[in-house]
N, C-alpha and C positions, 0 to 999 in steps of 0.2 A: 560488660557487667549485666548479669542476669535483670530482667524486668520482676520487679516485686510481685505486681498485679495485673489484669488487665480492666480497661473500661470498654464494654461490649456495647453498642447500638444495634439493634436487630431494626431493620428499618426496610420502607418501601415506600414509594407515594401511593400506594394502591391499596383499597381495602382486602381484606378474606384471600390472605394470599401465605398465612402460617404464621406473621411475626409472635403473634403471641405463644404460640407452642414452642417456638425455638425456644422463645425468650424462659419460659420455664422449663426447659431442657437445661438450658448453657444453667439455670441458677440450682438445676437439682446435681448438675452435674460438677460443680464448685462444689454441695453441701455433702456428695461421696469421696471428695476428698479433704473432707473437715477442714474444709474452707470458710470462711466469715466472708456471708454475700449479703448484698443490698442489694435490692430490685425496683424499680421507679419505671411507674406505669403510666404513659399518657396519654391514655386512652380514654378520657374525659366521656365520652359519650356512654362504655358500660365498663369499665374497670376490672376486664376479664381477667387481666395478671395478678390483681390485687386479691379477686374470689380465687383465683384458684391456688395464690402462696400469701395466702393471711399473713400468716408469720417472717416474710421475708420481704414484702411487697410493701408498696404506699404509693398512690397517687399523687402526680407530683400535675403543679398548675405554668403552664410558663404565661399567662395572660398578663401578668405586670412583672415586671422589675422586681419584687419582690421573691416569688416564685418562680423566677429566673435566677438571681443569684442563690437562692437556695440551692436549687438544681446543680447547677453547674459547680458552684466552692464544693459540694457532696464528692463531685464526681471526680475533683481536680487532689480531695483530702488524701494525704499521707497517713494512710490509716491500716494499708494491710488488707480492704477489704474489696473483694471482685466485686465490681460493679456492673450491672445488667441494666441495660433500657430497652423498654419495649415500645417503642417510638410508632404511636397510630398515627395515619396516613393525614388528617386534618392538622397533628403538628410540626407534621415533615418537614415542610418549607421553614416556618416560621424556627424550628429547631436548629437547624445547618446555616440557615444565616445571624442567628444569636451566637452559633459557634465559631464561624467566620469573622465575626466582628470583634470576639474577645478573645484571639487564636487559641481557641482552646485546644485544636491538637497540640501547636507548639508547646502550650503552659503545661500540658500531660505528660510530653516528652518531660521538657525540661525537670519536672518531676520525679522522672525515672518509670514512668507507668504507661503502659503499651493502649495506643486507642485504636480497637479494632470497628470496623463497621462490617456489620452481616447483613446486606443487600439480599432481599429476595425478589427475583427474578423473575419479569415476568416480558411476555413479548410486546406489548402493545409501544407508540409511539413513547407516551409520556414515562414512560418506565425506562427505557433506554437514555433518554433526554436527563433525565434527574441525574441518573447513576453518571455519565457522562459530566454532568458540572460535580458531582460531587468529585470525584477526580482532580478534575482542574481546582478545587477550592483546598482541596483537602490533600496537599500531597506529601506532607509529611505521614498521613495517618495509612493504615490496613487497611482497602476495603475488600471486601471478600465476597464474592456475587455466592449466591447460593440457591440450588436448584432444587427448588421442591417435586417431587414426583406425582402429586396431585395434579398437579397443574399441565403435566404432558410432558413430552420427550422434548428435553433440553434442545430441541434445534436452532433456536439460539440465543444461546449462551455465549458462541463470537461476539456476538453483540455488547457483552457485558469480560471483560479481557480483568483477570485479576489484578489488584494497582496493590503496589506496596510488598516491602520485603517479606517472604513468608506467605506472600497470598495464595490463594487457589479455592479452585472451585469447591465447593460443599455439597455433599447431597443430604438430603432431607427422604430419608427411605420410603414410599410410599405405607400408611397404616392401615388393617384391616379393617372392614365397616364395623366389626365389632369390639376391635382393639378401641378405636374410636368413641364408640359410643361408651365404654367403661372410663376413657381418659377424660372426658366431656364433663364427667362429676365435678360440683365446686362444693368444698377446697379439695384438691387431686394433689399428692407429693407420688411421682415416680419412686422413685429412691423407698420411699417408705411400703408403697403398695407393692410394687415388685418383687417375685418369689414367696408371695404371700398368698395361697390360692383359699381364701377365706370364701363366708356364705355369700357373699355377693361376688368374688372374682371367681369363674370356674379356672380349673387347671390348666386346659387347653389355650386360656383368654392371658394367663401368666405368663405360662412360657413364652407366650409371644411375645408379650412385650417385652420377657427380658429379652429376648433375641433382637429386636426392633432399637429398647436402649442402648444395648452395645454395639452397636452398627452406629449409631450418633455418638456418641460419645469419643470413639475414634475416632472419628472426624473429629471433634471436638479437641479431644488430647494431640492427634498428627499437626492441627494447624496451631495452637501454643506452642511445640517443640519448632515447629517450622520458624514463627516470629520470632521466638526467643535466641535460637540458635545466628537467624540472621542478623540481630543487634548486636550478638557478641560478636560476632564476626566483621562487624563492620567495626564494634568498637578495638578491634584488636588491630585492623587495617590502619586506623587513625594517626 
């Protein structure tokens, strides 16, 4: 049986390492295929996700029980709607053991809705450590390491082995300093600015980006066909 939707964590314990670009990637890339997304940003210290997709974003609190179950019923709702987290490095921990404690991959599953985790990847001690228990904690769930090319040549990414059916590596294309500094605008929609070479984007700054979005995006689309494919294939096993 096909998965309805997916629930995305873009996560790291590490700061200025991309979560939030992915994170508005994976939700512009839902809203090209008129998709109904929710975006939940927890980035409590500047709410970058939330400036730059007004209309798709909200700051979400997990600091009580209150804004924990909000969060989480959001993510678990049979609702049809891709869900995106853009999980900052201060509520890493605190986030993966609220989901631990109330099996939230299990409850996802058993929903019918796919939990993917997009790990970005980086080499130092505590980044490998994290990614590592997340694994052991989470093995029903996707985690998906993902190599930013800002950060340097994947050497390793051994270190971070894809877990879960349909996994595999991601790359994150490196962007040009001035592709960059045009995506940097808050509120930014891809999807909306792309091929649109107006008084503020020159032409040369467009093309590139749509050549840049579609290089993500395929990634994006290859690894849903990859999960999807291998749930039904297990469900047909069964």
């Amino acid at each position: 049986m096909s998965l309805p939707s997916f629930i995305t964590i873009v996560a790291s314990p590490r700061p200025h390492v991309g979560k939030t670009l992915i994170a508005r990637m994976l939700a512009d890339y839902h809203l090209s295929g008129e998709r109904k997304v929710q975006a939940f940003d927890l980035n409590a210290r500047d709410a970058a996700l939330t400036a730059f997709q007004p209309r798709h974003a909200h700051l979400s609190d997990i600091e009580d029980i209150k804004g924990q179950m909000a969060l989480f019923d959001a993510l678990v709702a049979e609702d049809d709607i891709y869900k995106v987290v853009d999980l900052g490095h201060e509520a890493f921990e605190k986030f993966f053991l609220i989901a631990q404690d109330i099996r939230f991959a299990d409850e996802a599953r058993r929903r019918g809705l796919a939990p993917v985790i997009l790990y970005v990847a980086s080499p130092d001690a505590a980044s490998v450590e994290a990614y590592a228990a997340l694994v052991r904690l989470f093995p029903v769930a996707v985690i998906v390491p993902v190599h930013n090319e800002i950060l340097g040549p994947a050497q390793h990414r051994d270190k971070f082995p894809p877990h879960g059916k349909g996994a595999q590596l991601l790359h994150l294309p490196l962007l040009a300093p001035g592709l960059r500094r045009t995506i940097e605008q808050r509120p930014f929609s891809f999807i909306e600015t792309a091929g649109s070479a107006g008084p503020e984007i020159p032409l040369d700054v467009s093309i590139e980006l749509q050549r840049w979005m579609r290089k993500l995006f395929l990634e994006f689309r290859e690894l849903e066909l990859r999960v999807l494919m291998a749930d039904l294939t297990s469900s047909i096993q069964r």
